[in-house]
C-alpha positions as CSV (number, residue, x, y, z in Angstrom):
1,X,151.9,-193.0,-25.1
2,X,148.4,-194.6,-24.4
3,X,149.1,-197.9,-25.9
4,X,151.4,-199.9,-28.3
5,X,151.5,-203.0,-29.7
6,X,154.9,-204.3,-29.0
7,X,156.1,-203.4,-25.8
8,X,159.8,-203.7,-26.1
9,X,159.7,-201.0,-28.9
10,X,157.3,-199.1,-26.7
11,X,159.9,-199.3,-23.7
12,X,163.0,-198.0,-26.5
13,X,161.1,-195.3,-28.0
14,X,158.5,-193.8,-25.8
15,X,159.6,-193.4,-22.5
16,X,162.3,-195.8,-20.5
17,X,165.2,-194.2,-18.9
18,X,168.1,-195.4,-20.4
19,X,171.2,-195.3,-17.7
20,X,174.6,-194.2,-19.0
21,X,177.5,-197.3,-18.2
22,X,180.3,-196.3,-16.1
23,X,183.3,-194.7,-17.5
24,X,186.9,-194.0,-16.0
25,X,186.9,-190.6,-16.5
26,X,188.1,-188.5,-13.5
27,X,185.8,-185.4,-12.5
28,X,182.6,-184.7,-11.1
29,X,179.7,-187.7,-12.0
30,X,177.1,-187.3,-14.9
31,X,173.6,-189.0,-14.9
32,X,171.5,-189.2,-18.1
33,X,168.1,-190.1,-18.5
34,X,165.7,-190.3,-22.2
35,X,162.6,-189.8,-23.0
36,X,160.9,-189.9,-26.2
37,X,161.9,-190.6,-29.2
38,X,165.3,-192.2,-31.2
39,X,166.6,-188.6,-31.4
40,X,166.5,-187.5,-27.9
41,X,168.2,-191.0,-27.3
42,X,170.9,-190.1,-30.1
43,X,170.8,-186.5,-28.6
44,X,172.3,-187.8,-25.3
45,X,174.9,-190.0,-26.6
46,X,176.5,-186.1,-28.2
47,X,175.8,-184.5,-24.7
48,X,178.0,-187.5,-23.0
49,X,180.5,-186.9,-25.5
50,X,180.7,-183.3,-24.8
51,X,181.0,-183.6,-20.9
52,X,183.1,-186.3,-20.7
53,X,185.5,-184.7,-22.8
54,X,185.0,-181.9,-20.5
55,X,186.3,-184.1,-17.4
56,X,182.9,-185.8,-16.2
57,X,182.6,-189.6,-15.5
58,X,179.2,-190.9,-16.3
59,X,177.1,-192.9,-14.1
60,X,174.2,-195.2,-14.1
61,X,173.9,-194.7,-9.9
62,X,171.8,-191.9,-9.7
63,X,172.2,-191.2,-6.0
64,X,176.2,-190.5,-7.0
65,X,175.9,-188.0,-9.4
66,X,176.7,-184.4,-9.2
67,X,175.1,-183.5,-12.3
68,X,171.5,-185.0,-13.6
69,X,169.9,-184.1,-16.9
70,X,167.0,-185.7,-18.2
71,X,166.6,-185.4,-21.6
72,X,162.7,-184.8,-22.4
73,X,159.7,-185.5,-25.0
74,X,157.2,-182.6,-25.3
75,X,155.0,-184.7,-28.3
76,X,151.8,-185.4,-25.8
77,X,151.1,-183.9,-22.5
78,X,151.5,-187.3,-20.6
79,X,155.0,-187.3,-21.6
80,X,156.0,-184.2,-19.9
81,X,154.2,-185.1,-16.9
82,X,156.0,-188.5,-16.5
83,X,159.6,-185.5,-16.7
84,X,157.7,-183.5,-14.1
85,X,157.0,-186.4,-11.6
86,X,160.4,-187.8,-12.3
87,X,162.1,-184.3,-11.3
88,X,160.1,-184.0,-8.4
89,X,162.0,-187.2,-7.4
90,X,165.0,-186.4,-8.3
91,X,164.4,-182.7,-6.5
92,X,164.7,-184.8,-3.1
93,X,168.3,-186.0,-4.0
94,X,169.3,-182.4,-3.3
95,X,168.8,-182.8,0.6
96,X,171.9,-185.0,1.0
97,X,173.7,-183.2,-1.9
98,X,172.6,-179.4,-1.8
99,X,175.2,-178.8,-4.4
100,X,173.0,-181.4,-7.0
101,X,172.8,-179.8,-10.8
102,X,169.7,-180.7,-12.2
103,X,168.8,-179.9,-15.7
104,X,166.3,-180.5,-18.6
105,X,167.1,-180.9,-22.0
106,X,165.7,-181.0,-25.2
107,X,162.1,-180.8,-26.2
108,X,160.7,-179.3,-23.1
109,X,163.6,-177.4,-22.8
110,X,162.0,-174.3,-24.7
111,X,158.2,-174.8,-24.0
112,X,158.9,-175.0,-20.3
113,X,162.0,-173.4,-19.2
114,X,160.1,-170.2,-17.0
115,X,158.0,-173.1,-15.2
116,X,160.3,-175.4,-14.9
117,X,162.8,-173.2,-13.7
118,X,161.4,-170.2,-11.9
119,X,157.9,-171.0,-11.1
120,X,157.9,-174.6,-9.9
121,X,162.5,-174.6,-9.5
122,X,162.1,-177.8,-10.3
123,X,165.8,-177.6,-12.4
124,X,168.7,-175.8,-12.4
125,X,169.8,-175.6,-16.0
126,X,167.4,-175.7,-19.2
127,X,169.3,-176.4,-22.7
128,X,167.8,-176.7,-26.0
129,X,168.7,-179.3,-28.6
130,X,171.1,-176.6,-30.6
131,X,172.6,-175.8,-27.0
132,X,174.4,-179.0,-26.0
133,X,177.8,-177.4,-27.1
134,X,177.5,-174.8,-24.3
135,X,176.2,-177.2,-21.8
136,X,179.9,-176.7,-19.7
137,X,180.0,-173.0,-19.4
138,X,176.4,-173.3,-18.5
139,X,176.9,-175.6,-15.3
140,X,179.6,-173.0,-14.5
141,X,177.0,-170.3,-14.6
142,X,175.3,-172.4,-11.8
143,X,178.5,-172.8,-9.6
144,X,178.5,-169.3,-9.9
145,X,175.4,-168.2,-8.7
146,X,173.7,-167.4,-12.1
147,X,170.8,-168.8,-14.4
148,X,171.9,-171.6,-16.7
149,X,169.4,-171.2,-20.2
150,X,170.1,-171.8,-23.6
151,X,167.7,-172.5,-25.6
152,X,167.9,-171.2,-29.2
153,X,167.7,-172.7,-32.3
154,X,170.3,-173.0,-34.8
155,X,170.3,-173.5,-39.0
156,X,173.4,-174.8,-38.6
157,X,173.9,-177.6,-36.1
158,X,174.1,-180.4,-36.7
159,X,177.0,-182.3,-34.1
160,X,178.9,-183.8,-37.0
161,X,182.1,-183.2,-35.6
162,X,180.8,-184.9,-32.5
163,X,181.9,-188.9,-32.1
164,X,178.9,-189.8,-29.5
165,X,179.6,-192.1,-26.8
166,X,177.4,-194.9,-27.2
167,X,175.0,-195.5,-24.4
168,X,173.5,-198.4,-25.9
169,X,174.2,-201.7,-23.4
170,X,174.0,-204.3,-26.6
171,X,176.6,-202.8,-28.4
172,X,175.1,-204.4,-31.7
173,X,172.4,-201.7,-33.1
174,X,173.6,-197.8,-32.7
175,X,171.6,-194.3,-34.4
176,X,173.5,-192.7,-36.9
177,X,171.6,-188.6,-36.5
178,X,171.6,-187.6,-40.4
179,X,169.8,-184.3,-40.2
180,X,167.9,-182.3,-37.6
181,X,164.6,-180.4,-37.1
182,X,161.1,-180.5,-39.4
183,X,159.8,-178.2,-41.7
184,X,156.6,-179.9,-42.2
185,X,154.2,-178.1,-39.7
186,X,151.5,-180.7,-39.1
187,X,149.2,-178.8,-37.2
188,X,149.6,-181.0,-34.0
189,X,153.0,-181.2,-33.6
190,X,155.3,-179.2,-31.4
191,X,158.5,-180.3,-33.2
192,X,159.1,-177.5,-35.3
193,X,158.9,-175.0,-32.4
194,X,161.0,-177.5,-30.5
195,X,163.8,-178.4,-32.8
196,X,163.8,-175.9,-35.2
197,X,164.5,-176.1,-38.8
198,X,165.7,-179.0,-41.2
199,X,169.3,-179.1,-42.0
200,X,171.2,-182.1,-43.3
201,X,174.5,-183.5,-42.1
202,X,177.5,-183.8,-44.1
203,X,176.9,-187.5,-45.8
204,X,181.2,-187.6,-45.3
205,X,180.9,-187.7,-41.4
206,X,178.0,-190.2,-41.6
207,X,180.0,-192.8,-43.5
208,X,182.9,-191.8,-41.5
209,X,180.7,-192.8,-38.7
210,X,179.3,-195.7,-39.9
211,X,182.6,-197.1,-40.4
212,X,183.9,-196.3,-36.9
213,X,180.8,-198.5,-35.6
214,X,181.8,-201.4,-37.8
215,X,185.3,-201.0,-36.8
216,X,184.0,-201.0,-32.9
217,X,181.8,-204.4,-33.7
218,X,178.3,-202.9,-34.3
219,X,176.6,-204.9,-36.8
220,X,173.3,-202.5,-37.7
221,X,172.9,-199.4,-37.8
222,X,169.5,-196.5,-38.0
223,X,169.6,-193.3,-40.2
224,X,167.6,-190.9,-37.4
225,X,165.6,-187.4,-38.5
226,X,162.6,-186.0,-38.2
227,X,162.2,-187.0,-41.5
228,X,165.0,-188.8,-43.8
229,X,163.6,-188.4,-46.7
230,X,163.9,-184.7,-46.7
231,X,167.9,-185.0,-46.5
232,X,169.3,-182.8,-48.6
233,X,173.1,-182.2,-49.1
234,X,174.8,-180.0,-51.9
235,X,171.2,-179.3,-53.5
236,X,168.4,-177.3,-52.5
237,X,164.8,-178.5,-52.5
238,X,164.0,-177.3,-56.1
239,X,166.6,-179.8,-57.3
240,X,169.2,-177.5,-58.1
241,X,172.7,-178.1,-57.2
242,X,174.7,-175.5,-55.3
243,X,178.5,-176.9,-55.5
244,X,179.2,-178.3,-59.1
245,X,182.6,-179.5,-57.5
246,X,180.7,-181.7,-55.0
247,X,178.0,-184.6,-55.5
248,X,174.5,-183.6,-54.5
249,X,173.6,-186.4,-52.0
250,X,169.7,-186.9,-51.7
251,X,168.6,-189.6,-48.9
252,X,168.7,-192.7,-51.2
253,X,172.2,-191.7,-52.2
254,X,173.0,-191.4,-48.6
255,X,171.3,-195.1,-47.7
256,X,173.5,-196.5,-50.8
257,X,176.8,-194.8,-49.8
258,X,175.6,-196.2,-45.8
259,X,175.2,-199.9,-47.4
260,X,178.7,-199.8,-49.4
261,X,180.3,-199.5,-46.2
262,X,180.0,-203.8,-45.3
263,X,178.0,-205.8,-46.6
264,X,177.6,-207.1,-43.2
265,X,176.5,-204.0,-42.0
266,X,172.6,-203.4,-41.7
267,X,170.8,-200.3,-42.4
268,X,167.6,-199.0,-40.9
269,X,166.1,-195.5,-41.0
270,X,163.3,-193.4,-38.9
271,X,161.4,-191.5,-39.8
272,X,159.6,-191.3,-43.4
273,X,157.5,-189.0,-44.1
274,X,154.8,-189.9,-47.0
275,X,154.7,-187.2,-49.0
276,X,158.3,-187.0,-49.0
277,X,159.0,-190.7,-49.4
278,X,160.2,-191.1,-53.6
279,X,160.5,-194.3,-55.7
280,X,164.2,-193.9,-55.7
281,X,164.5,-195.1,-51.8
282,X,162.7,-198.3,-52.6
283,X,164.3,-199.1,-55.6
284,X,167.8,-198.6,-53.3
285,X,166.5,-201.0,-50.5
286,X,164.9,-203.4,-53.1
287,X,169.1,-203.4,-54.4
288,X,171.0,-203.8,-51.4
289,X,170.3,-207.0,-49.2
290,X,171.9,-205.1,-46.1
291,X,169.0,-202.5,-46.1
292,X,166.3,-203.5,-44.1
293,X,162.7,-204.6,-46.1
294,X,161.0,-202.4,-43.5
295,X,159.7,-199.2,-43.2
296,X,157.6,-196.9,-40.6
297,X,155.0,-194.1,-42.4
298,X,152.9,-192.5,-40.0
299,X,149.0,-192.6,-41.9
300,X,148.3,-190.5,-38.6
301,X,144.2,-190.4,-40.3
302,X,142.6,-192.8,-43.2
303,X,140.2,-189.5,-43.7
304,X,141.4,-187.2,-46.4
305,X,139.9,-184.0,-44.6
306,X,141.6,-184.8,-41.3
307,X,144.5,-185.0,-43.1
308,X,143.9,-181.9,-44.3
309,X,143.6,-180.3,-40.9
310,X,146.8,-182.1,-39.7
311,X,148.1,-180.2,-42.2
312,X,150.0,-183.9,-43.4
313,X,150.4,-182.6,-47.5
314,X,148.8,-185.6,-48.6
315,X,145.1,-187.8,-49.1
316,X,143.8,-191.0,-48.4
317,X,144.3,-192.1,-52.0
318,X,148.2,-190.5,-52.3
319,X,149.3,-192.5,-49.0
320,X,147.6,-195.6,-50.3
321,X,149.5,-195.2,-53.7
322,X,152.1,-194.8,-52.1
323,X,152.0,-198.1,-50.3
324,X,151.8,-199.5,-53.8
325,X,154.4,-198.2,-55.2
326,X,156.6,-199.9,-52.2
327,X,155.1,-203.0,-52.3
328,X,155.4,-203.4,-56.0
329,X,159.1,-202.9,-55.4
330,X,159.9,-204.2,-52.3
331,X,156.9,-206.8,-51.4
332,X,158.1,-208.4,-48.9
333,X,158.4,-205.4,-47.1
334,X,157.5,-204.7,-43.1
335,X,155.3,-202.0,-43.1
336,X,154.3,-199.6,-39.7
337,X,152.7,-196.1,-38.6
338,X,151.7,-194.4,-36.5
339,X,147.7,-193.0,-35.5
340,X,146.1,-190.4,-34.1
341,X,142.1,-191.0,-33.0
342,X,139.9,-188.1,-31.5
343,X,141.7,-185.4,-33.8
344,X,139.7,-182.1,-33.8
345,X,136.5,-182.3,-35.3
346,X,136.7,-185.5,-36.1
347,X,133.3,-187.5,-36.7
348,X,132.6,-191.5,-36.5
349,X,132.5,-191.8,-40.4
350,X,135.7,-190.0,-40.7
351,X,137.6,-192.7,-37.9
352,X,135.8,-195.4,-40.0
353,X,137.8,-194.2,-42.3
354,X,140.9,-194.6,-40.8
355,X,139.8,-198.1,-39.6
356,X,138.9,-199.2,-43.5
357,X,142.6,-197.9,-44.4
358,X,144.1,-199.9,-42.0
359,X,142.2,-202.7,-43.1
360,X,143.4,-202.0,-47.0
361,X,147.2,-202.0,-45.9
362,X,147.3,-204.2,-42.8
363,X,150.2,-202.8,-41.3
364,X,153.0,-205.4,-39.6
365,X,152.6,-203.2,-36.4
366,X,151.7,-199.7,-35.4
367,X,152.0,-197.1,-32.4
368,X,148.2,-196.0,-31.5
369,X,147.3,-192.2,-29.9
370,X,144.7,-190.0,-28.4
371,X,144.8,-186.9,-29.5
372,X,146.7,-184.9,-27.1
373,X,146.7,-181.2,-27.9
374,X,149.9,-178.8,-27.5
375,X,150.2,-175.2,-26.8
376,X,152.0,-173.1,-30.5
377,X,151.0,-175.8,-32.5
378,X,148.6,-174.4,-34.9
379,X,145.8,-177.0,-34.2
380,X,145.5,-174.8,-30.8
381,X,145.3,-171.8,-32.1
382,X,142.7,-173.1,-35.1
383,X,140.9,-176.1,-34.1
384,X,139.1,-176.6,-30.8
385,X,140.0,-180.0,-29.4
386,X,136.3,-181.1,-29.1
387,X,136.2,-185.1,-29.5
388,X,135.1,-185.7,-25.9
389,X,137.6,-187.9,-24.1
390,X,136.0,-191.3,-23.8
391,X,135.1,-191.0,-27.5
392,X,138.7,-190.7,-27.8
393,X,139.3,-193.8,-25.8
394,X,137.1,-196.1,-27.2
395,X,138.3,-195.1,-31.1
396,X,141.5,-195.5,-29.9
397,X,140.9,-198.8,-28.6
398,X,139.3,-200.0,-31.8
399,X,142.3,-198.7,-33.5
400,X,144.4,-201.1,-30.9
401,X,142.0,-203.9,-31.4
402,X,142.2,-204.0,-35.1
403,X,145.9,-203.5,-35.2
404,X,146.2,-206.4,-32.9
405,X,144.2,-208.9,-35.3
406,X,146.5,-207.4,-38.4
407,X,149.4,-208.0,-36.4
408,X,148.9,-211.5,-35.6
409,X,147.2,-212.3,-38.9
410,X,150.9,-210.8,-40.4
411,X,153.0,-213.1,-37.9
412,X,150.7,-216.3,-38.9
413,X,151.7,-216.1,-42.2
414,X,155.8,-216.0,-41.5
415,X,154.4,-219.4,-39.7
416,X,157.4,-221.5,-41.7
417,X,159.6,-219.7,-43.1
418,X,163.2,-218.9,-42.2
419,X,164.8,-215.4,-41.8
420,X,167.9,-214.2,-41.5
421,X,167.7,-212.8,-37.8
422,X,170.5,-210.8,-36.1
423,X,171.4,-211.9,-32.5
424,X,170.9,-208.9,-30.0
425,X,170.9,-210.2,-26.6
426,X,168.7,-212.7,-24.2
427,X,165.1,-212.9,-24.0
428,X,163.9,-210.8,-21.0
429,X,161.7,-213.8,-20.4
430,X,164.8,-216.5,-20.4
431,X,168.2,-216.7,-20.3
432,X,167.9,-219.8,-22.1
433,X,166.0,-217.7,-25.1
434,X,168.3,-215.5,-27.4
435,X,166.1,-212.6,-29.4
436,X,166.8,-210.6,-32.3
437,X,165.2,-208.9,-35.4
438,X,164.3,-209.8,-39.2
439,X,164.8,-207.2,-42.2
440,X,161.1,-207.0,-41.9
441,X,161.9,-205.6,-38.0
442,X,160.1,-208.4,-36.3
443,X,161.1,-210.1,-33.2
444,X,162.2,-213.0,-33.2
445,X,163.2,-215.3,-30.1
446,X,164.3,-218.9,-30.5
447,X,166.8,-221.3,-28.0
448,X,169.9,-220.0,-27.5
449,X,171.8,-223.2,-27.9
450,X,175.7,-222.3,-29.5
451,X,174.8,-219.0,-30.8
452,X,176.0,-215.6,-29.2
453,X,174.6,-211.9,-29.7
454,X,176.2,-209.8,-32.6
455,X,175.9,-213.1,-34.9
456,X,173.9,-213.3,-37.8
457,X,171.6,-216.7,-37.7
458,X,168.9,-218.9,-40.1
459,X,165.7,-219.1,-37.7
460,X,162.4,-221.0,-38.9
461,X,159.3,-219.7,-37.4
462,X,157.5,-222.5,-35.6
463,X,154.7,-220.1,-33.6
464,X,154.2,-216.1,-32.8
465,X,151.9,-213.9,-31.0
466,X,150.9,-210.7,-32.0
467,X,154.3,-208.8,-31.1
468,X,156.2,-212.0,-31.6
469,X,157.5,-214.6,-33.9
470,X,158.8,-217.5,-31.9
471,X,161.4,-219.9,-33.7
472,X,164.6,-222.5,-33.8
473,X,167.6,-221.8,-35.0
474,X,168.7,-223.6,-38.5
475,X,172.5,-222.2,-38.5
476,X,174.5,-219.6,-38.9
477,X,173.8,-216.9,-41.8
């Protein structure tokens, strides 16, 4: 990532390691790093489940594991060079522990595995996101002298039977994976190749889980794909049904069926996609109070033949209806996305454009790119990538600039008002500061006085920065 605009979220989606707690489990020691993005955080959560149960004892000490696996991001070339220098670390761990597995999963599991593996041995073991059911036998394979690779892709898979182990230190906010893979091939994106096709999860196991969490004290939930809005279950994408005996379950059915759980459960969900995005999931968060007022639609270009090119399915005018059909339903709804400057071909008018769109919606907050271009994507085999870099840079910094204004214009105008804010920890700033977020998914951070994380709290906005809106405390919600 070059550059966000709120820098916790940046830290949670795009790149942090997150360390596994310590369990009592007997057996060799695991260590778990993610990168990327919610899935590849909710993928490892499934792998820890599947080894533990398999006799390993996690660990957030890297220097006493036995078995490291990192799992990886492959969506921009500086991504998969932060894995690369990262391994080349971890490779040194091997001189006081010769017998060190290290392993790479997920998204640069596929593209890389010959490199990563023979060229520059760098790992040990390569396993695809389909391939975390096997990851046992293939740390065997190791033990016994032979290559450890599985990397195919499934039309099945989809881990429901699998109760994660939460990796989250909070224990307040958890993912909930609905569905897995894409089958929208936006010409710049790797994720079809890498994850393979959609296929929905079984809404019985997601309420099944979503109850669990509530029973365990989580107080919010996020519904994670590629793109929710494409979940499908019992019914095929013409509408048709394909059990009469069973309901057909389309992704605001599953967000109802989520919020009927507790009322004092809330519901999030990532990713939208715009042309998928229907009237039917507003009109179900406009209903339920315990569905978040926010949603994140990647614009990626305000230019309708860039969109085009990114193969998105949609033009300037259909995203910005699309914004009005939300608003008109849910107005006082958070609103982000996600942009792309320096695409192929692209000329000044065309980023103008995407400038003048951001300046029609004003988006609550966005994440900012430079086009980064990956190999089997078919914007490398069609397009040439011929915006020179520093034309990149300095559209993408416009980009930044503007989205800081629209962000702190947004915040200035929550300037007294009182939202319902749910506790999630301290400030990193203060341990006299307790944080948390609205519906609209703004962050909030006010005195921490008698309240406590997990609790649901009244907090007037008093002042705010761009990436912040800072507050007291009223009382409880």
């Amino acid at each position: 990532m070059e550059k966000t605009l709120n820098k916790d979220i940046d830290e949670t989606l795009q790149g942090t390691p997150t360390m596994v707690k310590t369990e009592t489990y007997a057996g060799k020691k695991l260590y778990l790093e993610s990168y990327g993005c919610q899935m590849n955080f909710s993928d490892s959560e499934i792998v820890a489940s599947i080894l533990t149960k398999n006799g390993y004892q996690t660990t957030n000490e890297l220097n006493e594991a036995d078995v490291v696996l990192l799992n990886t991001c492959a969506i921009r070339d500086k991504a998969e060079q932060t894995v690369r220098n990262r391994l080349k670390h971890i490779q040194s761990n091997k001189k006081n522990n010769p017998n060190l597995v290290v392993g790479v999963l997920g998204c640069m599991a596929e593209r890389l595995k010959s490199q990563l593996l023979e060229e520059e041995k760098l790992v040990d073991l390569i396993a695809g996101p389909d391939a975390y059911r096997t990851l046992p036998d293939l740390i065997s394979d190791i033990d016994d002298g032979r290559k450890a690779v599985n990397v195919l892709l499934s039309r099945e898979e989809t881990y429901a039977d699998i109760a994660p182990v939460r990796l989250d230190q909070n224990g307040i906010s958890a993912f909930i994976s609905i569905m897995r893979g894409c089958d929208n091939m936006c010409s710049f994106c790797v994720v079809p190749f890498t994850r393979g096709r959609e296929r929905s999860r079984d809404p019985k196991t997601i309420i099944e889980e979503a109850k669990s969490l509530l029973d365990q004290g989580y107080k919010e939930v996020t519904l994670l794909g590629q793109n929710v809005d494409s979940y499908r279950w019992n019914i095929t994408k013409k509408g048709e049904i394909i059990n009469k005996d069973e309901e057909p379950v389309s992704f605001a059915r599953l967000m109802e069926m989520v919020a009927l759980v507790s009322p004092d459960l809330r519901i999030r969900f990532s990713t939208s996609h715009p042309k998928d995005l229907t009237e039917d999931v507003a009109q179900v968060m406009a209903k339920y109070e315990n569905i978040c007022n926010y949603i994140h639609l990647p614009v990626q270009s305000g230019n309708s033949e860039i969109l085009d090119k990114m193969n998105r399915g949609y033009t300037r005018d259909w995203y910005l209806n699309r914004m009005e059909m939300i608003r008109s339903i849910v107005p006082d709804v958070g609103m982000s996305t996600d942009v792309i400057a320096g695409f192929c071909d692209e000329t000044e008018e065309q980023h103008q454009e995407t400038l003048s769109l951001m300046e029609i919606v004003k988006y609550d907050f966005a994440y900012m790119f430079k086009y980064s271009e990956r190999p089997k994507t078919l914007a490398e085999r069609k397009f040439e990538d011929n915006v020179p870099e520093e034309v990149k840079k300095r559209r993408l910094q416009e980009i930044i600039d503007l989205q800081m204004k629209h962000s702190l214009e947004s915040n200035q105008k929550d300037l007294g008002k009182t939202f319902k804010v749910l506790v999630e920890g301290e400030s990193k700033k203060s341990q006299d500061q307790l944080f948390g977020r609205n519906s609209q998914n703004k962050v909030i951070v006010f005195p921490k006085e008698k309240y406590k994380k997990g609790e649901y709290v009244n907090v007037e906005v008093l002042n705010c920065t761009a990436a912040t809106l800072i507050g007291k405390a009223i009382n409880y919600a």
